[in-house]
PDB file of N, CA, C and O in Angstrom:
ATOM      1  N   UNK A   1      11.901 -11.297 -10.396  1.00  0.00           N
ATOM      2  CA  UNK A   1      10.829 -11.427  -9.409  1.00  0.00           C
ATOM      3  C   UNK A   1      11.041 -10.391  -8.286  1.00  0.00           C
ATOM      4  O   UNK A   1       9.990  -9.902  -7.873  1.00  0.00           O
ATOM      5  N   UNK A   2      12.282  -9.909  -7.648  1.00  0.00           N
ATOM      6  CA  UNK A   2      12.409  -9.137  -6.823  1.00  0.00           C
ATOM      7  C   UNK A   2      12.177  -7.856  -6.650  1.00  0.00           C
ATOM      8  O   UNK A   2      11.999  -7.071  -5.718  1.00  0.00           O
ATOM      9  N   UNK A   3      12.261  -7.855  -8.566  1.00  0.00           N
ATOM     10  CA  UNK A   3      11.631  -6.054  -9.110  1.00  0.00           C
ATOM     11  C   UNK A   3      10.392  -6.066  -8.486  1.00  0.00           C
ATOM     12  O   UNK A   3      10.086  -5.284  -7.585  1.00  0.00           O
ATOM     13  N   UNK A   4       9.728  -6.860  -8.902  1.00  0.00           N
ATOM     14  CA  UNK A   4       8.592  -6.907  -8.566  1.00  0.00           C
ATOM     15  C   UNK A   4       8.039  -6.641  -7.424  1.00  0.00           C
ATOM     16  O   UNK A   4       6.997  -5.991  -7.335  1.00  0.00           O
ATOM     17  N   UNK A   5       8.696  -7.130  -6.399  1.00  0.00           N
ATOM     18  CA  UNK A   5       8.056  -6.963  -5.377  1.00  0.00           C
ATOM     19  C   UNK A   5       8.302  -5.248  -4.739  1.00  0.00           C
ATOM     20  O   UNK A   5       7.547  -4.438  -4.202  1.00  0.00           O
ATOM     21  N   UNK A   6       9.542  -5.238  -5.069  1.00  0.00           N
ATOM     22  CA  UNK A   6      10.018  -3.842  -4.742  1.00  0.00           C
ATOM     23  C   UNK A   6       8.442  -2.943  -5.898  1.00  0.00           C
ATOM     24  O   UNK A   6       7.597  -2.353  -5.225  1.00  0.00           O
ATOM     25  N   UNK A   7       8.383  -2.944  -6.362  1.00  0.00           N
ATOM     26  CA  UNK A   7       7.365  -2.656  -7.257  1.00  0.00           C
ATOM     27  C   UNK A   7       5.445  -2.180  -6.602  1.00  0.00           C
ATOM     28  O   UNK A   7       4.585  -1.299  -6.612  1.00  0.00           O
ATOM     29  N   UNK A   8       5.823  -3.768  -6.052  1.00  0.00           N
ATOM     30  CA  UNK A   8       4.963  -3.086  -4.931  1.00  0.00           C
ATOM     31  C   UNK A   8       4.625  -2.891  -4.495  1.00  0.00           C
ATOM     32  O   UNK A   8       3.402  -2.771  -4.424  1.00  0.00           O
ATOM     33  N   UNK A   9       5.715  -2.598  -3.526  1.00  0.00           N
ATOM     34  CA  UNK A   9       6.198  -1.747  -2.509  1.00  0.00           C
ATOM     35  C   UNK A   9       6.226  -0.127  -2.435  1.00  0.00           C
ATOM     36  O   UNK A   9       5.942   0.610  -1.491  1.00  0.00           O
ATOM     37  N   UNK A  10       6.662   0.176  -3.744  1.00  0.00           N
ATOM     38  CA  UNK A  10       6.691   1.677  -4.108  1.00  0.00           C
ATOM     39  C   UNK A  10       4.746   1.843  -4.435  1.00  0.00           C
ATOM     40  O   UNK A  10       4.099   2.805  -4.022  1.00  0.00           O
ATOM     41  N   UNK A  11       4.337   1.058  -4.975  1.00  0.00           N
ATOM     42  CA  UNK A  11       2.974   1.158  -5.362  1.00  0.00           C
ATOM     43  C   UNK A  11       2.219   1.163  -3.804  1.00  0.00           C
ATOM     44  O   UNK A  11       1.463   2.114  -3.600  1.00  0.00           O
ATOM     45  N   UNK A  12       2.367   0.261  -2.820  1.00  0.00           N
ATOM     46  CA  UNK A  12       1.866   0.811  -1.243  1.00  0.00           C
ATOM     47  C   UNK A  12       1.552   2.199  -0.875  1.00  0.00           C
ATOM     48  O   UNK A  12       0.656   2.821  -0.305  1.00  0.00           O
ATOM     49  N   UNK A  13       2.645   2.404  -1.429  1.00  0.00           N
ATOM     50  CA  UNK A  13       3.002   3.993  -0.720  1.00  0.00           C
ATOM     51  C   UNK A  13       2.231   4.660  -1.538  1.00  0.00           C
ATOM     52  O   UNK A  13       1.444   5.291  -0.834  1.00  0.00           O
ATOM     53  N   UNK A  14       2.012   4.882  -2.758  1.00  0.00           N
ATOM     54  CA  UNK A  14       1.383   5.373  -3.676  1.00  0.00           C
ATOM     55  C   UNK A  14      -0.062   5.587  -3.231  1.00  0.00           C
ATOM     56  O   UNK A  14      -0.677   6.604  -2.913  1.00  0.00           O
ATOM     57  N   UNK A  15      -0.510   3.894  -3.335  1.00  0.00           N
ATOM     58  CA  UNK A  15      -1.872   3.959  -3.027  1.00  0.00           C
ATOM     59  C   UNK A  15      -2.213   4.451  -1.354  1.00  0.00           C
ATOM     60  O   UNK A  15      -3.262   4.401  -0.711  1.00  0.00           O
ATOM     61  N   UNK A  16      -1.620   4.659  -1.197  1.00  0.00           N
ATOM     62  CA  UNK A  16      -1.469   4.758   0.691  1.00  0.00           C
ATOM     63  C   UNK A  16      -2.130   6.233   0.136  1.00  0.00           C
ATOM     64  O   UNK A  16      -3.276   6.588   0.413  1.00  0.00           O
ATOM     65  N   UNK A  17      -1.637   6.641  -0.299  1.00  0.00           N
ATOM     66  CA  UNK A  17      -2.401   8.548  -0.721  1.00  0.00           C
ATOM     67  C   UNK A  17      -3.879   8.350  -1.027  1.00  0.00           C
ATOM     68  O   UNK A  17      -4.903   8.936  -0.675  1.00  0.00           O
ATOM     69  N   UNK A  18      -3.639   7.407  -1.738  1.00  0.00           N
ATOM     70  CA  UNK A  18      -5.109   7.252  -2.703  1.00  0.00           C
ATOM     71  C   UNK A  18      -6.242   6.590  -1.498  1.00  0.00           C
ATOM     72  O   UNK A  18      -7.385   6.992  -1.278  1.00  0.00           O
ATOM     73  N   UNK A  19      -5.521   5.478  -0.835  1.00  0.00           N
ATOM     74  CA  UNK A  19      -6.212   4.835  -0.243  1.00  0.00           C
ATOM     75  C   UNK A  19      -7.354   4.119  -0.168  1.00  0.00           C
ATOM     76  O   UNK A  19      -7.962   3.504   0.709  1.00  0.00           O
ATOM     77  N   UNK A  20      -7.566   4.498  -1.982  1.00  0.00           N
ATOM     78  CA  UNK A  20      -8.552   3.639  -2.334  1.00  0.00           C
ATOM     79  C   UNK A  20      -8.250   2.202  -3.036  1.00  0.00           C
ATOM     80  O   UNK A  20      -9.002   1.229  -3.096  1.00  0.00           O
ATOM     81  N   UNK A  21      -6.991   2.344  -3.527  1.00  0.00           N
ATOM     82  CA  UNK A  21      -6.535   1.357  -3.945  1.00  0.00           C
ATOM     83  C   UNK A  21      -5.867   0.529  -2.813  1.00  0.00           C
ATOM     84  O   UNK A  21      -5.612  -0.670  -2.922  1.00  0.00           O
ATOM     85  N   UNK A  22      -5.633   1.212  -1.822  1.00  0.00           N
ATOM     86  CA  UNK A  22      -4.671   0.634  -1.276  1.00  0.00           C
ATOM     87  C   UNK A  22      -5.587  -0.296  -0.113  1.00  0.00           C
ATOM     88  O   UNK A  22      -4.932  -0.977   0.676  1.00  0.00           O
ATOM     89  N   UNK A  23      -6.987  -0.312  -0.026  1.00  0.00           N
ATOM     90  CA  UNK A  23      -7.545  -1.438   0.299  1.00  0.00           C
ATOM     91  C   UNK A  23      -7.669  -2.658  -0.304  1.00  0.00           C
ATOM     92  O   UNK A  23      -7.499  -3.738   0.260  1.00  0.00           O
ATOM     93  N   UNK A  24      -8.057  -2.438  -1.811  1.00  0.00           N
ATOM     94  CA  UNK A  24      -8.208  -3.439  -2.557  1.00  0.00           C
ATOM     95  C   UNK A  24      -6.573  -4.166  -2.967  1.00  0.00           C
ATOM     96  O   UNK A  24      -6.470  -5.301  -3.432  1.00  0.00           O
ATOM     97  N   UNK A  25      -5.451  -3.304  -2.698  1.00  0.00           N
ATOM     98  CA  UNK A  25      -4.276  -3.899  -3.197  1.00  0.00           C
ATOM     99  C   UNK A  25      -3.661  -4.684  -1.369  1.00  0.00           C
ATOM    100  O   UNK A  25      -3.283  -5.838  -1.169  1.00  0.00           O
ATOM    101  N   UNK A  26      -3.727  -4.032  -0.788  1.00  0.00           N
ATOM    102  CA  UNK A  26      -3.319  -4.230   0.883  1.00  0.00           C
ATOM    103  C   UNK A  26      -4.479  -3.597   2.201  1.00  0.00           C
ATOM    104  O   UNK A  26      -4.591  -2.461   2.660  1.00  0.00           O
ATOM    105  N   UNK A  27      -4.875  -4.283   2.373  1.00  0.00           N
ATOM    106  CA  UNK A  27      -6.077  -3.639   3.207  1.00  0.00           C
ATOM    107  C   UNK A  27      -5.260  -3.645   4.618  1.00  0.00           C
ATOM    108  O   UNK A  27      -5.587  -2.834   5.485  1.00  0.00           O
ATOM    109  N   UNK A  28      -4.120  -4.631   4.856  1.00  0.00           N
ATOM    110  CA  UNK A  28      -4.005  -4.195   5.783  1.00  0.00           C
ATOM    111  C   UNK A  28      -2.728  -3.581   6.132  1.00  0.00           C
ATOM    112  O   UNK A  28      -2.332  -3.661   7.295  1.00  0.00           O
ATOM    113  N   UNK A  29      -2.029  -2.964   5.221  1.00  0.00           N
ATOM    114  CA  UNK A  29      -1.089  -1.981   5.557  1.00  0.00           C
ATOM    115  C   UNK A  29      -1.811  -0.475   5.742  1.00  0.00           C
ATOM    116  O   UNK A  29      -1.387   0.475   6.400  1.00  0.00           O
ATOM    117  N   UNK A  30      -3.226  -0.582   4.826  1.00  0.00           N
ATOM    118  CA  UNK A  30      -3.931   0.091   4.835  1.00  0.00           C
ATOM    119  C   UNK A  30      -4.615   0.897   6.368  1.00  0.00           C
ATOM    120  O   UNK A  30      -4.757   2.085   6.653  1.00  0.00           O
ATOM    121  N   UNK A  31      -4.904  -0.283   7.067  1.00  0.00           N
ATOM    122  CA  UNK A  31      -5.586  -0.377   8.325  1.00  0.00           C
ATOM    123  C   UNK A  31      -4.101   0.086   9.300  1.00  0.00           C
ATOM    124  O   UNK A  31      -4.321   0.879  10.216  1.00  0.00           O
ATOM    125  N   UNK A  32      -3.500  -0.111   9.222  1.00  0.00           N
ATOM    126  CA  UNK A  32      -2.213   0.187   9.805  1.00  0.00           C
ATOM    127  C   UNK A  32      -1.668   1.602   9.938  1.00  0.00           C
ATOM    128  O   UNK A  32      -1.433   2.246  10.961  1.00  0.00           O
ATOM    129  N   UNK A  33      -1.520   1.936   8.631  1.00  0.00           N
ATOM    130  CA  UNK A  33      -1.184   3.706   8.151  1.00  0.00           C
ATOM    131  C   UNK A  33      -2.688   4.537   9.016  1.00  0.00           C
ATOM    132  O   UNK A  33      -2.538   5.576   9.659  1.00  0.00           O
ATOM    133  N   UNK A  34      -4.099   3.822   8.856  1.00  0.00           N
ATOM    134  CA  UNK A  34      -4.940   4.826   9.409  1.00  0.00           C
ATOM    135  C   UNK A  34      -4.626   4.916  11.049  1.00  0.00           C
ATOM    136  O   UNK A  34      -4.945   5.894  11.725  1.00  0.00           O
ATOM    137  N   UNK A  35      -3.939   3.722  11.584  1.00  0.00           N
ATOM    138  CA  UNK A  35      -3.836   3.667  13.055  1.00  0.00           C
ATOM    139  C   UNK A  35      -2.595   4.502  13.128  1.00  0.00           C
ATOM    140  O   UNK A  35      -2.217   4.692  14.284  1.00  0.00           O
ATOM    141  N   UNK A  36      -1.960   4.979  12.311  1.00  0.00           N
ATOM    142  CA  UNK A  36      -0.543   5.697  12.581  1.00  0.00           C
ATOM    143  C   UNK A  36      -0.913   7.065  12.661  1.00  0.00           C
ATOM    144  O   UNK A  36      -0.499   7.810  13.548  1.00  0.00           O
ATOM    145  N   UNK A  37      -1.675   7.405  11.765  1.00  0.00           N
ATOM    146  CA  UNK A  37      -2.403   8.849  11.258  1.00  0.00           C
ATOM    147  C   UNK A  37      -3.442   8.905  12.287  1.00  0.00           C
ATOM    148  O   UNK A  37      -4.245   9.838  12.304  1.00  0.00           O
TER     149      UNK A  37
END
């Protein structure tokens, strides 16, 4: 189970590029990274 989460975690970051996924997977780490940027 812990893979997993580490999993994704690495996938955040991923979609964080894409940012298209990364609403539908985390909208609000999403909303976060745009307030950093």
């Amino acid at each position: 189970m812990k893979s997993y989460n580490d999993m994704t975690v690495i996938s955040e970051k991923i979609d964080s590029d894409n940012k298209i996924h990364s609403i539908q997977q985390t909208g609000e780490v999403y909303t976060s990274e745009k307030k950093q940027r």
